[in-house]
C-alpha atoms as one frame of an Amber mdcrd trajectory, in Angstrom:
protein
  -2.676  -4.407  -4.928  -2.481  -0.733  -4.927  -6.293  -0.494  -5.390  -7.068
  -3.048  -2.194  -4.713  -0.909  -0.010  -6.632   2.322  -0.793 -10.051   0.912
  -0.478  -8.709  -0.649   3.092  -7.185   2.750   3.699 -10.505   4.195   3.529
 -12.888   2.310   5.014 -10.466   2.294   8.088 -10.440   5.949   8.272 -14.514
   6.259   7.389 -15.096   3.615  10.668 -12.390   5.555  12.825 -14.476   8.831
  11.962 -17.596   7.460  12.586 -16.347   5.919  15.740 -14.586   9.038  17.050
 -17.712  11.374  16.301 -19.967   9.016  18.361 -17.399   8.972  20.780 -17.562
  12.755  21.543 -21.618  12.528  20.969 -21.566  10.358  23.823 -18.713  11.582
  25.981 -18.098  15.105  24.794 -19.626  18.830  25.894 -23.583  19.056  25.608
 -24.727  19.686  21.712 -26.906  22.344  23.417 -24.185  24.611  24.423 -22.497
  24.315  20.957 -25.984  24.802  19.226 -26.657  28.432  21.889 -22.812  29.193
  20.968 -23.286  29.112  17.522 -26.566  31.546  17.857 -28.735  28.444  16.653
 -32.525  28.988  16.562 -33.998  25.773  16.176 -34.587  23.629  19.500 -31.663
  22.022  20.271 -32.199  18.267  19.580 -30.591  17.074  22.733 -33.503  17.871
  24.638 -34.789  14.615  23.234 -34.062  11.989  25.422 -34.620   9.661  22.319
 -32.160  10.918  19.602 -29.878   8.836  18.182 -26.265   9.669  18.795 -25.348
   7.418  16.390 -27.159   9.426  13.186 -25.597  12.222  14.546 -22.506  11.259
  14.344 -22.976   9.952  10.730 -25.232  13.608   9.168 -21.140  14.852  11.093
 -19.360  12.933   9.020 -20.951  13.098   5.666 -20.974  16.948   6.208 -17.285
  16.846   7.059 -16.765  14.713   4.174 -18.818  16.941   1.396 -16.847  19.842
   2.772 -13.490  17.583   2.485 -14.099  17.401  -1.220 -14.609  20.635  -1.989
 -11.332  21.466  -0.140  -9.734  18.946  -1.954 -10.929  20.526  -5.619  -9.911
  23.934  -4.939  -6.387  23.023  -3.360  -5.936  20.564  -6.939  -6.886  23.509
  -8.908  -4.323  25.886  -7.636  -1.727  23.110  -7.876  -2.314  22.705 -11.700
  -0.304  25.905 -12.844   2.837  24.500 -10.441   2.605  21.175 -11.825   2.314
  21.717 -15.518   5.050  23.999 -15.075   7.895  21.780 -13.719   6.653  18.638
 -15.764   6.820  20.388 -18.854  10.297  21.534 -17.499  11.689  17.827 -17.044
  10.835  16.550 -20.201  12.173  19.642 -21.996  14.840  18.322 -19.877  14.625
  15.171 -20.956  14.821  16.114 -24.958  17.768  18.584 -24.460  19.964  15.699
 -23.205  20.272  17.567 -20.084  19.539  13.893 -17.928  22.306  12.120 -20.185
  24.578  14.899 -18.854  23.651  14.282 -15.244  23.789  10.952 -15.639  27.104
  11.018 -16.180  27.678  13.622 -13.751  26.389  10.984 -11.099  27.734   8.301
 -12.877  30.310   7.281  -9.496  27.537   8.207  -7.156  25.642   5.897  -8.615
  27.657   3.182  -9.626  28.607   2.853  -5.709  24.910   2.959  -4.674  23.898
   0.829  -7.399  26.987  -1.633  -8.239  24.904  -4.110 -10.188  23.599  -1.803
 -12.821  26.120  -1.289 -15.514  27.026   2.311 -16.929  24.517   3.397 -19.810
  21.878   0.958 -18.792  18.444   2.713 -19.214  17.187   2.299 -15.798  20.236
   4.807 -14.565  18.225   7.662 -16.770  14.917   6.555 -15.099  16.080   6.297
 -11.927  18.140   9.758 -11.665  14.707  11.179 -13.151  13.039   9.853 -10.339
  15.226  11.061  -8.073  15.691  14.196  -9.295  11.432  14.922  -9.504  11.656
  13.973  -5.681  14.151  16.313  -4.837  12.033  19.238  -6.204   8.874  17.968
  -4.351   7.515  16.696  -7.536   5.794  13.499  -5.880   3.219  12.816  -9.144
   5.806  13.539 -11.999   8.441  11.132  -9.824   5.803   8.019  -9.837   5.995
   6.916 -13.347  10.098   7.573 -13.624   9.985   4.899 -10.579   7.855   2.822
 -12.142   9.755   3.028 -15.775  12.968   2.480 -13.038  11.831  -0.636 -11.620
  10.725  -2.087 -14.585  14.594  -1.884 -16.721  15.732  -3.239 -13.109  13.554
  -6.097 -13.531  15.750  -6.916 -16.868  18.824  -7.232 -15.024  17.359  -9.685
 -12.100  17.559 -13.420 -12.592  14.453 -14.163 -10.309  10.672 -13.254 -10.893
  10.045 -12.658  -7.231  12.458 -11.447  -5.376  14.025  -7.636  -4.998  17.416
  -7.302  -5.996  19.882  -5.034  -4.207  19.733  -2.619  -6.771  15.722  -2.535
  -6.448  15.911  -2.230  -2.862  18.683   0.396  -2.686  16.329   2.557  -4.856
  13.109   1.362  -3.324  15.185   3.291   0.231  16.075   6.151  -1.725  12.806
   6.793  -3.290  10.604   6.557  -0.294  12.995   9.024   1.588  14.469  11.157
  -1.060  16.256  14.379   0.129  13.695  17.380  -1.251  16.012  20.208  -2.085
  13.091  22.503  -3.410   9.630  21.205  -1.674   7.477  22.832  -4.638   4.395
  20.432  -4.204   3.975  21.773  -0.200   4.856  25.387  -0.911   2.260  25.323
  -3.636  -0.214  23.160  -1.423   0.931  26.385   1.638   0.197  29.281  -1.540
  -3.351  27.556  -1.972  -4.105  27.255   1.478  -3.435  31.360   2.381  -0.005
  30.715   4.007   1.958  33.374   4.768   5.535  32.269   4.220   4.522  29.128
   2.105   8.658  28.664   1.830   9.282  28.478   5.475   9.910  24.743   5.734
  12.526  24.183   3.251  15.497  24.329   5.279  14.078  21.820   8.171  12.401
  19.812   5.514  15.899  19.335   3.623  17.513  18.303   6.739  15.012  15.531
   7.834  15.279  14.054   3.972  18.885  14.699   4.086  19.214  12.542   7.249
  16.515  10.004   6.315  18.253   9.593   2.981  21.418   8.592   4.921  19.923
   6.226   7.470  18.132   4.084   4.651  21.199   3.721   2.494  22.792   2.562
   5.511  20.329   0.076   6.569  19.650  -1.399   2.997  23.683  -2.125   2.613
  23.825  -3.367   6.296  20.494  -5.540   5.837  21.717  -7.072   2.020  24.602
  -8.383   4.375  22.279 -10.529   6.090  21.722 -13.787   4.891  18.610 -13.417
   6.273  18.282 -10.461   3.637  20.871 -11.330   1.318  19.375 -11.669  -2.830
  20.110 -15.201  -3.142  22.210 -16.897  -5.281  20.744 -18.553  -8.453  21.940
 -21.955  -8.377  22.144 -23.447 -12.116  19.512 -26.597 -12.526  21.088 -29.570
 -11.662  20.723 -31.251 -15.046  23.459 -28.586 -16.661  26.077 -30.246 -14.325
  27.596 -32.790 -15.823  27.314 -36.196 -14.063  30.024 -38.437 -13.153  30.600
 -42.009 -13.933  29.963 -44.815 -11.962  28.034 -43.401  -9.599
């Protein structure tokens, strides 16, 4: 599923690029003045009152692609020393026993958010991992603690396909985690030449801070629905025992 999403994610945004750079072919400033402003020798092109706008626009967006991916390599190569770093750091964490002790540091915290998961159940240590990896910005080392998360949650849910409040309450929390320490973005700020890469914390801990508190609310308002609500499992009707002469 994740795979189809991506590939649909992409050839959207390859179609809107090609579409937007014909777009200002056709409707934008004259390529000549751009070409004379740039101190181009070569003719300019749009002299021609043949050329196709259209193969313009794509040689524009492969170039802007090519240069896209070389971007991309440099910024993941800065980002290595950063990431290494703090993952090692977890799962040092992890061994020391230092996540059993915040577990039950957050044990009431999270035994009101998550009512249906009982106390030493492994999906609390998977979960609080998660959570804690999204609070320090840690967006790649927090995917597979929500993945190992939703899986022991899966243990505790009678049904196959359908999200229990538990799964849903951290399915809100995850997506809009507060970020106490943003390191992915002030690493991402270092590689691009940013001045003050650690500018953004305080705003960015507010906005997760109140998004945090606006999806807890609407998951416990919504599992009130019954439009919402988990449903009950209803035992088969052969385990009821049947009365006579009826």
């Amino acid at each position: 599923m994740l795979n189809k999403i991506w590939f649909w994610l992409l050839v959207i945004g390859l179609v809107y690029g090609f579409g937007k750079g014909a777009w200002r072919q056709w409707n934008g400033p004259p390529v000549a003045a751009a070409d004379q402003a740039a101190g181009s020798e070569k003719p300019s092109e749009s002299d021609d009152p043949a050329r196709n706008q259209l193969l313009a626009s794509g040689e524009a967006l492969t170039n802007a692609a090519l240069q896209a991916a070389n971007l991309a390599v440099e910024i993941c190569l800065g980002l290595i020393g950063v990431m290494v770093l703090w993952l090692g750091m977890l799962n040092v964490a992890k061994d020391a026993g230092l996540v059993d002790a915040l577990a039950r540091a957050l044990a009431p915290l999270m035994r009101w958010l998550f009512p249906g998961v009982p106390d030493g159940h492994p999906a609390n240590g998977a979960m609080i991992m998660n959570i804690s990896a999204n609070m320090l910005g840690l967006d790649n080392a927090a995917t597979p603690f929500g993945l190992k998360a939703m899986k022991e949650l899966q243990t505790l849910n009678p049904t196959e396909d359908t999200a229990t409040d538990a799964m849903a309450t951290f399915l809100a929390i995850n997506t809009s985690n507060v970020t106490l320490l943003p390191i992915t973005i002030i690493a991402l700020r270092v590689a691009s030449g940013s001045e003050q890469p650690a500018r953004p914390i305080m705003g960015m801990f507010l906005a997760t801070l109140v998004s945090t508190i606006v999806a807890v609310i609407a998951v416990r308002y919504l599992a009130r629905r019954p439009a919402y609500a988990f449903p009950t499992v209803v035992e088969p009707a052969g385990d009821t025992p049947s009365k006579e002469g009826e």
